[in-house]
C-alpha positions as a Markdown table, in Angstrom:
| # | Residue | x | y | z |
|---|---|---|---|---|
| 1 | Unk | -85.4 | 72.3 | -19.8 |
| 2 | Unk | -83.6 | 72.0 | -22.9 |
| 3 | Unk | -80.3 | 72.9 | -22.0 |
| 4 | Unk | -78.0 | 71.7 | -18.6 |
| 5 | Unk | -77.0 | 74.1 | -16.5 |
| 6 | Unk | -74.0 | 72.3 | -15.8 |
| 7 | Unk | -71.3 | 70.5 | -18.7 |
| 8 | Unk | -69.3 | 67.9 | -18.3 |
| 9 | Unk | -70.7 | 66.7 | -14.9 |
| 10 | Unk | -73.2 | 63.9 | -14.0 |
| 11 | Unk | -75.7 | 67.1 | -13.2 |
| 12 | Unk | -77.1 | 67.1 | -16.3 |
| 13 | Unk | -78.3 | 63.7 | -16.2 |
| 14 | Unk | -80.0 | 64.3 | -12.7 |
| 15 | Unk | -81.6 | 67.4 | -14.2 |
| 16 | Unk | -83.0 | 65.1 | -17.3 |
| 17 | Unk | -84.4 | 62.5 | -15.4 |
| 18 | Unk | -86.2 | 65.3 | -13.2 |
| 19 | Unk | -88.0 | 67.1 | -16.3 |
| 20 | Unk | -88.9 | 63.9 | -17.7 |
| 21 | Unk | -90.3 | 63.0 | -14.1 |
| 22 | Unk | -92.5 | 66.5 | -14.4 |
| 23 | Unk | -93.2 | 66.1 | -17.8 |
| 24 | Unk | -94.8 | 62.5 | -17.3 |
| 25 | Unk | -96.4 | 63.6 | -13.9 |
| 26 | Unk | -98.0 | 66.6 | -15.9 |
| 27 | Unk | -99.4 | 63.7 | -18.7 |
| 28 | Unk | -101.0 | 61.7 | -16.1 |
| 29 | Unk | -102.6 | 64.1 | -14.1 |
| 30 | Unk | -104.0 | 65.4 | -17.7 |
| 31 | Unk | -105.2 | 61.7 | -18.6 |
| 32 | Unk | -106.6 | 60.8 | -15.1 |
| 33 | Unk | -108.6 | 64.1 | -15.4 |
| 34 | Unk | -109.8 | 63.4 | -18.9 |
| 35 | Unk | -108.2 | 66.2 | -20.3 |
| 36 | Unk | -105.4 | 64.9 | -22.8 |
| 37 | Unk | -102.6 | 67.1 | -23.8 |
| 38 | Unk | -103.2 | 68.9 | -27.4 |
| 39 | Unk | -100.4 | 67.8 | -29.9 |
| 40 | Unk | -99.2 | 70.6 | -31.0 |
| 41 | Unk | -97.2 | 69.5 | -33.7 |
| 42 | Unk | -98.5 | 68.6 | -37.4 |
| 43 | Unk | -96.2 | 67.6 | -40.1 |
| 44 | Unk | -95.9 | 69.4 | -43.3 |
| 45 | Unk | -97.6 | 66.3 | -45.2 |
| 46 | Unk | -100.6 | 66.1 | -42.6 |
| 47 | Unk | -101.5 | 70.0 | -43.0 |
| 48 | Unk | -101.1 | 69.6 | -46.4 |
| 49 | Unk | -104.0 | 66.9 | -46.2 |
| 50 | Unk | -106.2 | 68.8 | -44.0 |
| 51 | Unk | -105.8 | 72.1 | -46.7 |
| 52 | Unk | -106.6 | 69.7 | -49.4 |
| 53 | Unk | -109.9 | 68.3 | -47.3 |
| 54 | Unk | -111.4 | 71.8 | -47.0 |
């Protein structure tokens, strides 16, 4: 999803707006079902803090 298939052409904005479409019908259907997404990211500072709390 991260790169256009096309450059240069307004393709790439069409293909954009259709991930983003997916991405935020794939949150809702996750939240209406009571199943959130996982975040999957942690910062380097937050990791830090949770090392620190064991």
């Amino acid at each position: 999803m991260r790169r256009a298939r096309y450059r240069g052409l307004p393709k790439p904005q069409i293909e954009h707006v259709f991930a983003a479409v997916a991405l935020n019908l794939m949150r809702l259907d996750a939240w209406w079902n009571g199943h959130p997404l996982d975040r999957t990211r942690v910062s380097h500072l937050a990791r830090l803090d949770l090392s620190l709390a064991v």
